[in-house]
Residue, then its C-alpha position, 0 to 999 in steps of 0.5 A: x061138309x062135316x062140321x065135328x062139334x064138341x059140346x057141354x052139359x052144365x048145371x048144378x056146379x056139373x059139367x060134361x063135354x062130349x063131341x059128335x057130328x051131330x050134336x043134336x042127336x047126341x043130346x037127345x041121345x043124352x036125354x033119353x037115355x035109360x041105364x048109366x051105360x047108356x049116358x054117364x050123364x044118366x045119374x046127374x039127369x035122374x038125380x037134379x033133372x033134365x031141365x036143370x042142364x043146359x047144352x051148347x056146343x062150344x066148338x066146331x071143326x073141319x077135322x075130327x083130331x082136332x074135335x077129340x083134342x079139344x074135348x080131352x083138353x076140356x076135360x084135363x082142364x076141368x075142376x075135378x069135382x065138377x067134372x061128369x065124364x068119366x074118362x079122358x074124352x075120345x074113348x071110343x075112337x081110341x077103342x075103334x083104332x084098335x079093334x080088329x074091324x079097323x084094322x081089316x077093314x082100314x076106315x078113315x077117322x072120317x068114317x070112324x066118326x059116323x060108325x059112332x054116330x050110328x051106333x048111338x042112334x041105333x045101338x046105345x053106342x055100341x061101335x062093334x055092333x055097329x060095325x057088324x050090322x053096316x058091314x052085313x048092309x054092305x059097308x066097306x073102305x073102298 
């Protein structure tokens, strides 16, 4: 069973929160990532190091709701000035629930969440190329 897990970065008086079917990859991802697009962890790494953050997952869930709501209230609730995330937590389901694939193509939240896994392992996170890519390789909702 698909575990959806929210995580955290913390050092330096910083913290980020992200959420991920697989939190490893995702910090790996984190770690290597090589432009600001890429990681808006990016800055912070560069600047006080890799090895000055440490990641733990805080949470894990049997539904992905449940993973982006607790992501979002972590953030809402994090001091603002030790806060690393730039926007509100989920962008990029919201994002995914509004393209024109989803809506074609009807995915399940489920299905969502492993598009967006996919796509940060292969694409930097792109969801649109994931999407286009898997449906060449034969993706569908049925």
């Amino acid at each position: 069973m698909t575990k959806y897990c929210v995580y955290e970065f913390r050092g330096n008086g910083f913290v980020y929160f992200g959420a991920s079917i697989n939190p490893e990859s995702r910090k790996k991802q984190h770690l290597s990532a090589k432009s600001y697009s890429a990681s808006s962890m990016f800055a912070y790494l560069n600047k006080y190091g890799r090895d000055s953050f440490l990641f733990k997952v805080l949470f894990e869930f049997d539904d992905p709701e449940s993973m982006r709501d607790k992501e979002r209230e972590l953030i809402k609730n994090e001091k603002v000035d030790s806060l690393i995330n730039k926007r509100s937590g989920g962008e990029w389901f919201r994002k995914a629930k509004t393209m024109s694939c989803k809506k074609l193509m009807n995915f399940s939240d489920g299905m969502i969440c492993s598009i967006q896994d996919y796509a940060d392992k292969h694409h930097e996170g792109n969801f649109n190329l994931a999407v286009r890519t898997l449906v060449k390789k034969g993706l569908s909702n049925e």
